[in-house]
C-alpha positions in Angstrom: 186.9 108.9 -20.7 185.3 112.4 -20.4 186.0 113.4 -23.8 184.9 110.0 -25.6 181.4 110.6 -23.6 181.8 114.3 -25.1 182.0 113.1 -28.2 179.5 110.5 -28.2 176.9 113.1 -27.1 178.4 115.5 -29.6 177.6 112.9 -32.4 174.0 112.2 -30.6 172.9 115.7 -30.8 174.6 115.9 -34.5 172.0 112.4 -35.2 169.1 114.6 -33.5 169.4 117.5 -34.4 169.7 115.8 -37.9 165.9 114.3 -37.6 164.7 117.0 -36.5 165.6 119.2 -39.6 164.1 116.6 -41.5 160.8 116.6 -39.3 160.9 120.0 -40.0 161.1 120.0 -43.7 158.8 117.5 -43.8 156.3 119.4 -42.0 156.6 122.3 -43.8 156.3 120.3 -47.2 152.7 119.6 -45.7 151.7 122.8 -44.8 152.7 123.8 -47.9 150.6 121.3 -50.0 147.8 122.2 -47.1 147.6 126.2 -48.0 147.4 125.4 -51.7 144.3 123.0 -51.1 143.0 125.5 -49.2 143.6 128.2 -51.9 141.9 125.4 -54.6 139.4 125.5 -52.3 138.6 128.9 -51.6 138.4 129.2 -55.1 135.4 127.1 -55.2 133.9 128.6 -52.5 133.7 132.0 -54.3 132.9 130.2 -57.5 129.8 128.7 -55.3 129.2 132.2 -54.2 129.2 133.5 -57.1 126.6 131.0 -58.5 124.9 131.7 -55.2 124.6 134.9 -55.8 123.3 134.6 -59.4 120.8 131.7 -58.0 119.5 134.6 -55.9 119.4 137.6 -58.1 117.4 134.7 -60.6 115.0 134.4 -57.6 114.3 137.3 -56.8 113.5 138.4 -60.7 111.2 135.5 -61.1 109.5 136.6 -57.4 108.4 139.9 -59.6 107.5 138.3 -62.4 104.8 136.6 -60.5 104.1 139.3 -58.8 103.4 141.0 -62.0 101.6 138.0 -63.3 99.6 138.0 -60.3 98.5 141.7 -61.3 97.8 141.1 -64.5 95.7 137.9 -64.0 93.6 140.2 -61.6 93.6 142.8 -63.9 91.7 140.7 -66.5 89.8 139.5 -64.4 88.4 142.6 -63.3 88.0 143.9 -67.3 86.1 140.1 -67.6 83.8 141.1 -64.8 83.1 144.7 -66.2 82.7 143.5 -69.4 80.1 141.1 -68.5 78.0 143.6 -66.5 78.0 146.0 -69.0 78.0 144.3 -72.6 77.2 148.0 -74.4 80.9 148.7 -73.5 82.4 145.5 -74.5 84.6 146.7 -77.8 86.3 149.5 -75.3 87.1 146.7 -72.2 87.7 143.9 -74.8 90.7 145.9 -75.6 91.8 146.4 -72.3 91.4 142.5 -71.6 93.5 141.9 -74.9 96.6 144.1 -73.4 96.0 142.4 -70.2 96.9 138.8 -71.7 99.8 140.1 -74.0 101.4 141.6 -70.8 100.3 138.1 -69.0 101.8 136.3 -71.5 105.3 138.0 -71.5 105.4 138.3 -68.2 104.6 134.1 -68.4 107.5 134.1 -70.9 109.1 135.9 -68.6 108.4 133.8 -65.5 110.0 130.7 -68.4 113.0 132.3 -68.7 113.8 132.7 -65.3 112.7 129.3 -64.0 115.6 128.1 -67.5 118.5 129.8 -65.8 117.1 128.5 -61.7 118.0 125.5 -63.7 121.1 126.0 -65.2 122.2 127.8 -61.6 121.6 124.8 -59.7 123.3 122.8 -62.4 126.4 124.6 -62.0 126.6 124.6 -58.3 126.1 120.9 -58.4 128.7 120.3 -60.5 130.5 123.0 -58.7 129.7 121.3 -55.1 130.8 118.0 -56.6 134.5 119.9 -57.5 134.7 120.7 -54.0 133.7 117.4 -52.9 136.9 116.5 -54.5 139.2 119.0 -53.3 137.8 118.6 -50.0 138.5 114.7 -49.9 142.3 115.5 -51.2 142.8 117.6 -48.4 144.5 115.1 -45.5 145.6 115.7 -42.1 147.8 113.4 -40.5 
């Protein structure tokens, strides 16, 4: 009688020990798939960064472009106001005014270009956010 309950618990911890393994492998089939979304993911992230950081470095430049522009315009200005209070002088300060607006106008061009790549930065991290989107929404924990 002894053995037969022996053996019937012998096979019951076989059955368990049996599911178990398989719980086992299961989970770490999930943590696998798990750390390689989060790898895909952390690839975005410092794609986003990355973008980020060329976002910023795109600010910044345009920030002293109008800083410059800002100069300049005064600048002018200031020849325009000399100029007009002393018109025996004008061919000297009209000259000054005329490399005032040529650095006015590249630093406009300037102020273009920069406000072309904001763009194209914030182009690419939408498309980049809408990546992650994706891989975010793949990523499931039961």
């Amino acid at each position: 009688m002894v053995a037969n309950e022996i053996k019937q618990l012998a096979s019951q911890t076989a059955e368990a020990t049996n599911e178990i393994k398989a719980k086992v492998s299961n989970i770490q089939g999930a943590t696998h798939g798990a750390v390689q979304r989060i790898g895909e993911i952390s690839v975005v992230i410092n794609d986003v960064n990355d973008l980020i950081a060329s976002i910023s470095a795109a600010i910044e430049q345009q920030s002293v472009t109008t800083k410059e522009v800002a100069s300049n315009v005064a600048q002018a200005s200031e020849g325009l106001n000399h100029i007009n209070a002393h018109i025996t002088q004008s061919a000297t300060k009209a000259e000054s005014v005329s490399s005032d607006i040529t650095q006015v106008d590249h630093a406009a061009g300037q102020v273009s270009h920069g406000g072309l790549e904001l763009d194209q930065n914030a182009q690419n991290l939408l498309r980049l956010s809408e990546q992650l989107k994706v891989l975010v929404g793949r990523f499931v924990i039961n």
